[in-house]
C-alpha positions, 0 to 999 in steps of 0.5 A: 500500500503506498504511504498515505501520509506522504501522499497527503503531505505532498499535497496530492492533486485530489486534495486540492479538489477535495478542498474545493468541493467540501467547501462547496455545499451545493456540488458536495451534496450531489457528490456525496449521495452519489459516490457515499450515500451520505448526507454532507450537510451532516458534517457541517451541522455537526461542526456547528453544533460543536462549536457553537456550544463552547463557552469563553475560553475554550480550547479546539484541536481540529486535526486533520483541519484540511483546508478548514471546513470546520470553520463554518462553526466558528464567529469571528471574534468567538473567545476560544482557543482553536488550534488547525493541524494538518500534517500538509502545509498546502492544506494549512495555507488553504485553512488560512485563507478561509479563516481569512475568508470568514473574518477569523483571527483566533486560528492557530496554525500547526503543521504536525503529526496527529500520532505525535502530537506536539501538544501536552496531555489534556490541553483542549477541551474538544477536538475535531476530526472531520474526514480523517481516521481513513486518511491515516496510516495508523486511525488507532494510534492517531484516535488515542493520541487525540484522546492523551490532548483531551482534558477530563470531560473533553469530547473528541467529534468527528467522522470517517468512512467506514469499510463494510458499509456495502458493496457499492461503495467498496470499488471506491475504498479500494481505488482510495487505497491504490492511489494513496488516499486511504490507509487501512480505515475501518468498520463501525465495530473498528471505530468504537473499539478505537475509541474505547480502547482510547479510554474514551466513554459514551461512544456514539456512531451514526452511519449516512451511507459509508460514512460514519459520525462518532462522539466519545469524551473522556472520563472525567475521572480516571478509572481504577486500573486503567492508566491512560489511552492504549498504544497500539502495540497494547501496552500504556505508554508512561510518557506522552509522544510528543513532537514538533516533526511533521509525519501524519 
């Protein structure tokens, strides 16, 4: 399978056009009933709903941020802390110019590794990430990363295409993965296991064709005889892998 990370890190020419089409509502509405099943004014609803319910102050991660359709949620001047990440600088200079676009001077920009995250354990209190776990070499290390960042109570919100979610859409799953594109993913079941097993609680998925919305948050105490998200071998890590390298 070729190196997804790389693909998207050299800006790959679909995700140029992936940009274009997701900040586009009325095409990706087509797009995405063809080619998915799915319903895109879910995804803009769901980031929405997330950011609009933050109080003053907050702290966002949204990884990977993409050319920044998640911030429809935000309003200019709104007192959070929101920080974009992408493993691409291309998708970060695009993120930049919507955040332009919409009048917003709050965004941090962060060309980073979502399995390394240069970030300290619980530092925000959500994180997004929106069409991202099938564009990961590793969605099970890069979900319990996403959960060591999170604060006691924080919500991680998001989606994903999911494999097994019918014949039809498998064609596309597997051109996704020739070309690039898509690294292992996973099914509903592989999802909320992820989650789970990130030491993540109240786990929901709701399926719109082959894509899938999850929301989990993290304890608000740790639990007894649990130390903190799994790694992907199976055992707990004693300190946080962190680093400024940028490799998704």
């Amino acid at each position: 399978m070729p190196d997804v990370t790389e693909a998207w890190r050299a800006d790959h020419p679909w995700a140029g056009i992936y940009n274009f089409l997701i900040q586009r509502g009325t095409v990706s509405r087509g797009l995405g009933w063809l080619l998915w099943g799915t319903d895109i004014n879910t995804l803009y609803r769901t980031a929405e709903r997330a950011l609009a319910s933050l109080p003053a102050r907050a702290t966002v991660l949204d990884v990977p941020c993409g050319g920044g359709v998640a911030f429809r949620g935000l309003r200019p001047g709104q007192e959070v802390r929101y920080v974009a990440a992408d493993v691409s600088p291309a998708m970060l200079d695009r993120a930049r110019l919507e955040a332009s676009r919409r009048g917003l001077g709050q965004i941090e920009y962060v060309e980073a590794d979502v399995t390394a995250l240069p970030f300290e354990d619980e530092t925000f209190d959500l994180c997004l990430s929106f069409t991202g776990l099938h564009c990961f070499g590793d969605p099970a290390g890069a979900v319990s990363e996403m959960a060591r960042c999170l604060r006691r109570g924080g919500r991680l919100i998001g989606s994903s295409l999911l494999t097994g979610a019918g014949w039809r859409y498998e064609p596309l799953v597997l051109a996704g993965r020739i070309g690039g594109l898509m690294g292992p993913a996973g099914s509903e079941r592989d999802v909320r296991r992820w989650l789970v097993e990130a030491g993540l609680e109240r786990v929901t998925l709701e399926r719109s064709g082959a894509v899938g919305y999850f929301g989990a948050r993290r304890a608000r105490q740790a639990r007894r005889g649990r130390r903190g998200p799994v790694t992907p071998s199976g055992s707990r890590p004693t300190t946080s892998p962190r680093s400024g390298r940028s490799a998704r």
